[in-house]
C-alpha positions in Angstrom: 0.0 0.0 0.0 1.3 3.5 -0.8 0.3 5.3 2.5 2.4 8.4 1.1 0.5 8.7 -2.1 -2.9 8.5 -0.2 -1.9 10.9 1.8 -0.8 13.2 -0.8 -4.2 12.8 -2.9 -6.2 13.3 0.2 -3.8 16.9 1.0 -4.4 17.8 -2.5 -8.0 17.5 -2.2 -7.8 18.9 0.9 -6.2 22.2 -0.5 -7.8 22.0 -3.2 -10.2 25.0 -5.0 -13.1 22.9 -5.1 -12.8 22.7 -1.1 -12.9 26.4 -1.0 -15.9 26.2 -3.0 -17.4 24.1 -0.5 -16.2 26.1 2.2 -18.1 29.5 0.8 -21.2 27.3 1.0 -20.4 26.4 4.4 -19.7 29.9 5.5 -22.9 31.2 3.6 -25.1 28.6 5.7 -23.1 29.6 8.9 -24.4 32.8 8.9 -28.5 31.5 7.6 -28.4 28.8 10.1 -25.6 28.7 12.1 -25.7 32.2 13.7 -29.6 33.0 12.6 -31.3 29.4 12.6 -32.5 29.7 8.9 -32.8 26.1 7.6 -31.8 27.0 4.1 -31.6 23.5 2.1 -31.4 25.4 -1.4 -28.1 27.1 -0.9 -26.7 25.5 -4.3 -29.1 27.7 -5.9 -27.3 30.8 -4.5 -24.2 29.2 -6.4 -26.2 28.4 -9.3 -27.0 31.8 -10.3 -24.2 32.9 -9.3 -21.9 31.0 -11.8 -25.1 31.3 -14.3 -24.7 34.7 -13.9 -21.5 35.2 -14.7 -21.3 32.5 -17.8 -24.5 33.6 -19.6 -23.2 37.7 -19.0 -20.2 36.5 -20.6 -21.0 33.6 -23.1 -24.3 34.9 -24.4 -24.2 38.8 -24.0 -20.6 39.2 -24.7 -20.2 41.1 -21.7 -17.1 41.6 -19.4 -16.1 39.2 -16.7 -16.4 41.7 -14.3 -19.8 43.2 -15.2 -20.5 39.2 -15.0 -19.5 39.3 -10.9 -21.9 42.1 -10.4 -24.8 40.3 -12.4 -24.2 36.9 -11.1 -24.3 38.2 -7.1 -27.1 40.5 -7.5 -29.0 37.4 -9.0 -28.2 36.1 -5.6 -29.6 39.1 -4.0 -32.6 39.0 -6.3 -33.1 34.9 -5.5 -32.9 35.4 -1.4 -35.6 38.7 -1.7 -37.9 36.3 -4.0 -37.6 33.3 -1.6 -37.5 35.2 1.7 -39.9 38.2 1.1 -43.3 35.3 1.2 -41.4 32.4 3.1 -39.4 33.9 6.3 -42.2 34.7 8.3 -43.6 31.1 7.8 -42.4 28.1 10.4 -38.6 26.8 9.6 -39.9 23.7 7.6 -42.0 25.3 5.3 -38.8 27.9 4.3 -36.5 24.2 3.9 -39.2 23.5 1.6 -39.3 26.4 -0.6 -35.4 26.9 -0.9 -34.9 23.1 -1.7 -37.5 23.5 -4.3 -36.7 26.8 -5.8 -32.6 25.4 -6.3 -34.3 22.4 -8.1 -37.1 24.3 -10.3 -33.9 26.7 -11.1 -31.6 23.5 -12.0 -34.3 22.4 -14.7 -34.6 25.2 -15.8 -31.3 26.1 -16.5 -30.6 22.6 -18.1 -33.8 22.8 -20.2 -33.5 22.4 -23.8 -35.7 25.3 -24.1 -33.1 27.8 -22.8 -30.1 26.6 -24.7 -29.2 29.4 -26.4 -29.1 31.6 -23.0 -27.7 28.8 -20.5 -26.8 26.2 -23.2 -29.5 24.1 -21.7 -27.9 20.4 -20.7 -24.8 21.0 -22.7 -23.6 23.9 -20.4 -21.6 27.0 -21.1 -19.9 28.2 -23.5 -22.7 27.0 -25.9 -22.5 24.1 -28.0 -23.2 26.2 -31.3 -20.1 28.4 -30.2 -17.9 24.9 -30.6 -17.0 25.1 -27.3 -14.1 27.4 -27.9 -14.9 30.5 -26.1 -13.1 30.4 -23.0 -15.2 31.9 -19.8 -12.4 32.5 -17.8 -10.2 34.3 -20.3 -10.3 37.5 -18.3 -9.2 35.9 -15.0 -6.3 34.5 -16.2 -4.9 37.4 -17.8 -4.9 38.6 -14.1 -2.7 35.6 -13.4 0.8 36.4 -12.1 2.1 32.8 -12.7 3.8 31.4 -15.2 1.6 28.7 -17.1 4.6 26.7 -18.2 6.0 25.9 -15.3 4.8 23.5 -12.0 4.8 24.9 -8.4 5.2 22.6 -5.6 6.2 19.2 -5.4 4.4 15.9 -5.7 1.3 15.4 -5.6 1.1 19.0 -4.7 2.5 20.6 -7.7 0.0 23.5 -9.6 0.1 24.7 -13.1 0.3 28.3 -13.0 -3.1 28.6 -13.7 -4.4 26.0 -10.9 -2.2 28.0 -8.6 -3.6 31.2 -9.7 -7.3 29.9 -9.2 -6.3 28.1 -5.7 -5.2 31.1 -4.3 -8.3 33.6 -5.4 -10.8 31.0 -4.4 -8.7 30.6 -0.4 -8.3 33.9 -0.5 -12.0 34.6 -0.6 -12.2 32.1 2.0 -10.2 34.0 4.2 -11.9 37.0 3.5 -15.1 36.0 4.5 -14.4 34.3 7.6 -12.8 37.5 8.7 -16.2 39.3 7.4 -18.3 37.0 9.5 -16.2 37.1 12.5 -16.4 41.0 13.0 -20.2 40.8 11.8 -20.9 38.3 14.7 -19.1 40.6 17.7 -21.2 43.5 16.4 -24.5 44.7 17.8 -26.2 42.9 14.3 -24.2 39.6 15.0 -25.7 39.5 18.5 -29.4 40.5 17.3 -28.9 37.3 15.1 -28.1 35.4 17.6 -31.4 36.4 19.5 -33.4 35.4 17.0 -32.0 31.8 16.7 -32.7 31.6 20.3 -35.9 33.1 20.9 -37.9 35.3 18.1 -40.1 36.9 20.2 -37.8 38.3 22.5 -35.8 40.3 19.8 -39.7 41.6 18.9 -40.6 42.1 21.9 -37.8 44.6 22.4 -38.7 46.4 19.2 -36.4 44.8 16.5 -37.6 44.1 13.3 -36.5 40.3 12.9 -38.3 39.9 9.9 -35.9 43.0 8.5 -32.5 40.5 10.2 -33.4 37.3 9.0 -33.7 38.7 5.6 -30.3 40.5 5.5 -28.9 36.8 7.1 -30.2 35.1 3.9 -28.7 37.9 1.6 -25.7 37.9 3.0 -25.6 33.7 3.1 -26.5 33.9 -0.5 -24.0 35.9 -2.2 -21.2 34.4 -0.3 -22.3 31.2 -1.9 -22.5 32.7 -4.9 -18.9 33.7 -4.9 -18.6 29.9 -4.8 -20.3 29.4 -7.7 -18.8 32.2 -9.4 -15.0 30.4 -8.4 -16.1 27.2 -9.6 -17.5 28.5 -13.2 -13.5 30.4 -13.2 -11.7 27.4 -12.1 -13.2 25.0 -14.6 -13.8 27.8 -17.5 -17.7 26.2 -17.9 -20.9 26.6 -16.4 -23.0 23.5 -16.3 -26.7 22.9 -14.1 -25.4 19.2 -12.9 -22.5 20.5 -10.9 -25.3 21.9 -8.7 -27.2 19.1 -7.9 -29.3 19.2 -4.1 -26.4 17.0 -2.9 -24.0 19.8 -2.8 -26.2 21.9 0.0 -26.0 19.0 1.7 -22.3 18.3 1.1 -22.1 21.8 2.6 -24.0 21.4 5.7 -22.2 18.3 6.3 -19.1 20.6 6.3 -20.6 23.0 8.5 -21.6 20.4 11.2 -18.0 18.6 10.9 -16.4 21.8 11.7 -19.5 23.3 14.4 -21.7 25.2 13.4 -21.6 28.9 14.5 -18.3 29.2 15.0 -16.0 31.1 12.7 -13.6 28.9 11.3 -15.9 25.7 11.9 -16.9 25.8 7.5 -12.9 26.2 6.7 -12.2 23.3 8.8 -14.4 21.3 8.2 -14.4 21.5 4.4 -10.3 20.8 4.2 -11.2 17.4 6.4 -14.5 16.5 4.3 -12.5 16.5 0.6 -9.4 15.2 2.6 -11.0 11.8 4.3 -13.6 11.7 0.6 -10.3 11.8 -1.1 -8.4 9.4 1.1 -10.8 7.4 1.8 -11.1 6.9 -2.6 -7.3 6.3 -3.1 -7.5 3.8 -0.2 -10.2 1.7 -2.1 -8.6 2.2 -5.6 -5.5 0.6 -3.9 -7.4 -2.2 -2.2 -8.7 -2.9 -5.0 -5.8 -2.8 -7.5 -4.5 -5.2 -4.8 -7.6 -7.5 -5.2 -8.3 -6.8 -1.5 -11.9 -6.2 -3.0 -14.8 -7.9 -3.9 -15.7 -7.4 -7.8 -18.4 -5.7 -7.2 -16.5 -3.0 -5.2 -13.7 -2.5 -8.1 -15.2 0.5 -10.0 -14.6 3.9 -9.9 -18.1 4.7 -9.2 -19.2 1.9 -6.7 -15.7 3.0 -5.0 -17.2 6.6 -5.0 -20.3 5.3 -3.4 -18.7 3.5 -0.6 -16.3 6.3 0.1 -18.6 8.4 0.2 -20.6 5.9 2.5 -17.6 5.6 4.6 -17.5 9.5 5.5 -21.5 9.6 5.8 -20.3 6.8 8.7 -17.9 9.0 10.3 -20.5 11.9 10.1 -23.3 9.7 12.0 -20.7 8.7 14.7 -19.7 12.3 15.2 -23.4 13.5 15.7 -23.9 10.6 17.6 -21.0 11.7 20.1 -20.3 15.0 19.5 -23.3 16.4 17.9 -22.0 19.9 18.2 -19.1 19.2 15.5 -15.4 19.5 16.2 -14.9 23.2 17.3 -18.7 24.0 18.3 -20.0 24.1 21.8 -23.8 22.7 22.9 -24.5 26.0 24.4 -23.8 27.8 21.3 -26.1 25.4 19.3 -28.9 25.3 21.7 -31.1 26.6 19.6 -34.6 28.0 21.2 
């Protein structure tokens, strides 16, 4: 067994962009549920029109990249007004409802036939009548200060210029936002949050709109996940609807309850060990099963997948099961009212 090269593949996942994409989900849902107790189960659609937004600005309209970041996050802004304007004064299950159908009924959409030549319906963007050729993240690498010929790092952990370039932007965001949440949640409006996640009518009863809080909680949660989205349509240069399947709100809130929910760096942590034991736990079968440690049925890359992925579901179970609270989260914090 190469223990070395699992544990390389696992770091590299680990590190990796498309953890960072996680992590702005994560984050997004810290702030809706964590800190304000919104049980947002469409967060995926936040990223959706977020990355929608910025491929159809530039792949249809022919529109700048950065003109694209501005469409793309106020069609997040736009999404949380339509969903939370009739739903947020309704119980918590009924809002679950609405988001997770609202992400799906924008999925179809988006992947319809009908709207191919705005979203490129199942094919993606760019477009399948543009050959594919148009490149939708053209503009973000001629920001890249790497060289694209050479490899940085070593092992398993060496970039391309441009995967570096992309790494970094999508982390850095990361970063940014944790630092954004952290001195939102010490300030007076981080604390009336809080209230309302324990008790409602308390916070009304002392003459705060919490109606006018829980809305700016899901606006803000929003278009931090679309910034997700947004990285994920730069890092891959394409826009398609089944990258944002419901799975990946859940992938997200998995994250966010690995790492403990409503606390600051509980998303970032716990989205570096979700791809890193997904990862590991992947190269670990592939191995076994090179090795013929593993029954036929169990030698594919897909049924692998599953029972990797089955394998981390496991450890998620055992770790509500014992420390429902996640890894850096307290019971007091999450005892919600």
């Amino acid at each position: 067994m190469d223990w070395i090269g699992i544990l390389e593949n696992a770091l590299r996942s680990g590190l990796g962009p498309d953890a960072a994409v996680v992590a702005m989900a994560a984050i997004g849902l810290n702030v809706q549920y964590g800190y304000t107790g919104l049980l947002n189960f469409g967060q995926v659609g936040f990223m959706l029109v977020g990355a929608y937004g910025l491929g159809i600005t530039i792949d249809t309209l022919g529109w700048s990249m950065w003109i694209g970041i501005g469409v793309g996050l106020l069609a997040a802004v736009v999404l949380a007004l339509l969903l939370g304007l009739p739903t947020l004064r309704l119980r918590t299950d009924y809002f679950a409802i609405v988001t997770i159908a609202a992400a799906e009924i924008l999925r179809f959409v988006a992947r319809s036939t009908s709207a191919t030549d705005v979203t490129g319906g199942p094919f993606g963007l760019p477009k399948p009548q543009s050959g594919g050729k148009k490149n939708l993240a053209s503009s973000f690498a001629d920001l890249n200060p790497f060289a694209n010929g050479r490899r940085y790092g070593f092992g398993q952990l060496s970039y391309s210029g441009r995967d570096l370039w992309t790494l970094l932007v999508t982390w850095a965001l990361v970063a940014l936002f944790t630092l954004l949440v952290i001195r939102l949640m010490r300030s007076p409006w981080g604390r009336i949050l809080k209230s309302i996640r324990e008790d409602e009518d308390v916070v009304r009863s002392l003459g705060k709109n919490a109606f006018s809080y829980k809305m700016q909680a899901l606006v803000l949660g929003g278009v931090i996940a679309a910034f997700g989205g947004i990285m994920l349509t730069l890092g891959n240069s394409s826009v398609g609807a089944n990258s944002y399947q419901p799975q990946v709100t859940f992938f997200a809130y998995a994250v966010l309850i690995l790492g403990g929910a409503a606390t600051p760096f509980g998303p970032v942590i716990g989205a570096f060990l979700f791809q890193f034991l997904f990862a590991g736990s992947q190269s670990l079968l592939a191995q076994l099963g090179d090795h013929g440690h593993l029954p036929e049925v169990l030698r594919g890359d897909e049924a692998q997948g599953a029972l990797a992925l089955g394998l981390v579901g496991v450890g998620l179970m055992l770790l509500m099961a014992f420390r429902p609270q996640g890894i850096f989260g307290s019971r007091e914090e999450m005892a919600l009212g």
